[in-house]
C-alpha positions in Angstrom: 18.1 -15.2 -1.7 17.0 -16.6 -5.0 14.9 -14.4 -6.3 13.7 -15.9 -9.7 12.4 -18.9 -9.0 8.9 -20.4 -9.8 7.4 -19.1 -6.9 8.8 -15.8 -6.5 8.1 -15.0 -10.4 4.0 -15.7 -9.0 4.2 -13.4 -6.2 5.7 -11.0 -8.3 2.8 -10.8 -11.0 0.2 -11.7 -8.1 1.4 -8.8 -6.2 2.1 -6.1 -9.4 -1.4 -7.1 -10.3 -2.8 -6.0 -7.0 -0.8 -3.4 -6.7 -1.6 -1.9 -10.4 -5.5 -2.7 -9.6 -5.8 -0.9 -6.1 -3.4 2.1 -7.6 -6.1 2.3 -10.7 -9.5 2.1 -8.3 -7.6 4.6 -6.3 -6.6 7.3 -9.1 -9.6 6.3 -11.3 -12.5 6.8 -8.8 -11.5 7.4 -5.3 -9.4 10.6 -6.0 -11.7 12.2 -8.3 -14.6 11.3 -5.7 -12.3 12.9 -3.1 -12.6 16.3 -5.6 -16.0 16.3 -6.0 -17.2 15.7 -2.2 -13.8 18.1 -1.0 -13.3 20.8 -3.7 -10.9 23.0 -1.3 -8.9 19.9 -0.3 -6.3 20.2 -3.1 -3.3 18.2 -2.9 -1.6 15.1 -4.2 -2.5 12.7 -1.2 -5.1 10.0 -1.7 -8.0 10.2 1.7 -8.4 6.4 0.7 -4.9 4.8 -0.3 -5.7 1.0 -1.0 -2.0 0.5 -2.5 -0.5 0.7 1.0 -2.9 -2.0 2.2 -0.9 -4.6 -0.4 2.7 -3.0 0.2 1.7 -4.4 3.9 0.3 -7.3 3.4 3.2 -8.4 0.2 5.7 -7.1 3.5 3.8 -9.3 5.8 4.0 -12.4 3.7 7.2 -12.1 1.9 9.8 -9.8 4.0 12.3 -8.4 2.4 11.3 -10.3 -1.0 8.4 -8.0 -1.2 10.8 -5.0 -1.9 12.1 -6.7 -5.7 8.6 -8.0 -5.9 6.7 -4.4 -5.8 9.4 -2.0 -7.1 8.0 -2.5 -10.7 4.7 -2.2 -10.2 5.1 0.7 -8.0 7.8 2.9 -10.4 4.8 1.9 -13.1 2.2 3.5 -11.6 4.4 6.4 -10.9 6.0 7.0 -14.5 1.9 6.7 -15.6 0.3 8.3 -12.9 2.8 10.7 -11.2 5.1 11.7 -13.9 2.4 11.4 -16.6 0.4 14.0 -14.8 3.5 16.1 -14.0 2.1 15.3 -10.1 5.1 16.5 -8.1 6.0 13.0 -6.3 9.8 12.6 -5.9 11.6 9.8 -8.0 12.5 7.9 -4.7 9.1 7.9 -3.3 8.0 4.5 -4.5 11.3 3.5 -3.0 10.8 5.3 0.4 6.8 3.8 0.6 7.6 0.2 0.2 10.8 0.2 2.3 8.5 2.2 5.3 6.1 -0.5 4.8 8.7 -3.5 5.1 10.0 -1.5 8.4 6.6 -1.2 9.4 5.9 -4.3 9.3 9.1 -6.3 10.7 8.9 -4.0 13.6 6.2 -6.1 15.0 5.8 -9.4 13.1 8.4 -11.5 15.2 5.6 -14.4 15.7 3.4 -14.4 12.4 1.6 -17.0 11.9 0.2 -16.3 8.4 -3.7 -15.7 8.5 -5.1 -12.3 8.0 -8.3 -13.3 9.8 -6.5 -13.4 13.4 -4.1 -10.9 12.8 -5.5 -8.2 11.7 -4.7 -5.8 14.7 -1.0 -6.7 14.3 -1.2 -5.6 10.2 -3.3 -2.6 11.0 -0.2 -1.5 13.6 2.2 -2.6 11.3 0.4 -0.9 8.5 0.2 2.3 11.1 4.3 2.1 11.1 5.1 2.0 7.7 3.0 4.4 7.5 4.6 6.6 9.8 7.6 6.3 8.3 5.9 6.7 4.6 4.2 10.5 5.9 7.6 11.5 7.0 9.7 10.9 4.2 7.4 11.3 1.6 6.5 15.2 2.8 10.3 15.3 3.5 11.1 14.3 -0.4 7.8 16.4 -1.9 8.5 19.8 0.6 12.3 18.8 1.5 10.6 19.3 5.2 8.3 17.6 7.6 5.0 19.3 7.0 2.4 18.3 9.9 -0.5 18.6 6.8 1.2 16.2 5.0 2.3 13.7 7.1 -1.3 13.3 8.8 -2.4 13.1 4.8 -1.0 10.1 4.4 -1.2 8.8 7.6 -5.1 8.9 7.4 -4.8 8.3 3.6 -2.9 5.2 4.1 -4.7 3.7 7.0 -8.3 4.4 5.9 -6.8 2.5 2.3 -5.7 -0.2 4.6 -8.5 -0.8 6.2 -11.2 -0.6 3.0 -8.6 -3.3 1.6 -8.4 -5.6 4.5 -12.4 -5.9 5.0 -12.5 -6.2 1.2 -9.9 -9.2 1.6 -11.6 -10.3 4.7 -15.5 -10.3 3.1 -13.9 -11.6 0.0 -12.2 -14.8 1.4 -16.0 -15.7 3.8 -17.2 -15.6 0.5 -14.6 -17.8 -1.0 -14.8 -20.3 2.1 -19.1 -20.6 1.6 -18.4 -22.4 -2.2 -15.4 -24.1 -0.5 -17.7 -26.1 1.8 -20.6 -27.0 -0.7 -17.7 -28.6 -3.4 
């Protein structure tokens, strides 16, 4: 697996710049409008996680690539916005997220065929997988047990972030597609 070619040194700045982004509009205006509208709900899990929606889609596209490709951007975010806010996030939890979302993912993407428009519903239960697997080891590293709370936190955190992300994309490239025609 050659990992530093052309191609793969694109996908790994396309990927750590959408990863970076939807970690930023996450910490920078969707957790501190999850404060405001739910005072009591105190914790360190996002409602509205739009990271995990490109750890599935970067798993989706690139496999097992996508691990070397968001590792970076993901440890990044979590020196800066975990261990810079003395959050108490686990070291290996950037490690445990993307690999849950790789598992996710491969678990049911034996006959991808590579546009997000027509498979959505195979992403979103991919997405749902990984995501699984993220709740339970990530309240297993930040409680050193499975918490119920927790895992449905990011469960629901994960999957609503999916979702905001993918009719984003999906809005997003109709858009694209009307200035396509009219060139």
């Amino acid at each position: 697996m050659k990992i530093f070619s052309q191609n793969n040194v694109g996908a790994l700045l396309i990927l750590s710049l959408a990863y970076i982004t939807s970690y930023t509009l996450t910490n920078g205006f969707i957790v501190p409008l999850q404060s405001m509208l739910l005072p009591h709900y105190t914790t360190t899990i996002s409602l509205l996680f739009l990271p995990h929606g490109i750890r599935i889609l970067a798993a989706y596209y690139y496999g097992w690539k996508a691990f070397f490709f968001l590792i970076p951007s993901t440890y990044l975010m979590w020196f800066v916005i975990v261990y810079g806010a003395e959050v108490p996030l686990h070291p290996l939890q950037p490690i445990t997220s993307v690999l849950s979302c790789i598992v996710g993912v491969k678990i049911i993407s034996k006959n991808r065929i590579g546009r997000l428009e027509q498979e959505w519903k195979t992403l979103l239960l991919g997405g749902l997988i990984g995501s699984i697997l993220n709740g339970i080891t990530s309240s297993y590293l930040v409680n050193s047990d499975i918490i119920i709370s927790s895992l449905f936190g990011y469960i629901l955190g994960d999957m609503l972030g999916q979702i905001v992300l993918m009719i984003m994309l999906l809005y997003m490239f109709k858009f694209l597609r009307m200035f396509e025609y009219k060139i």
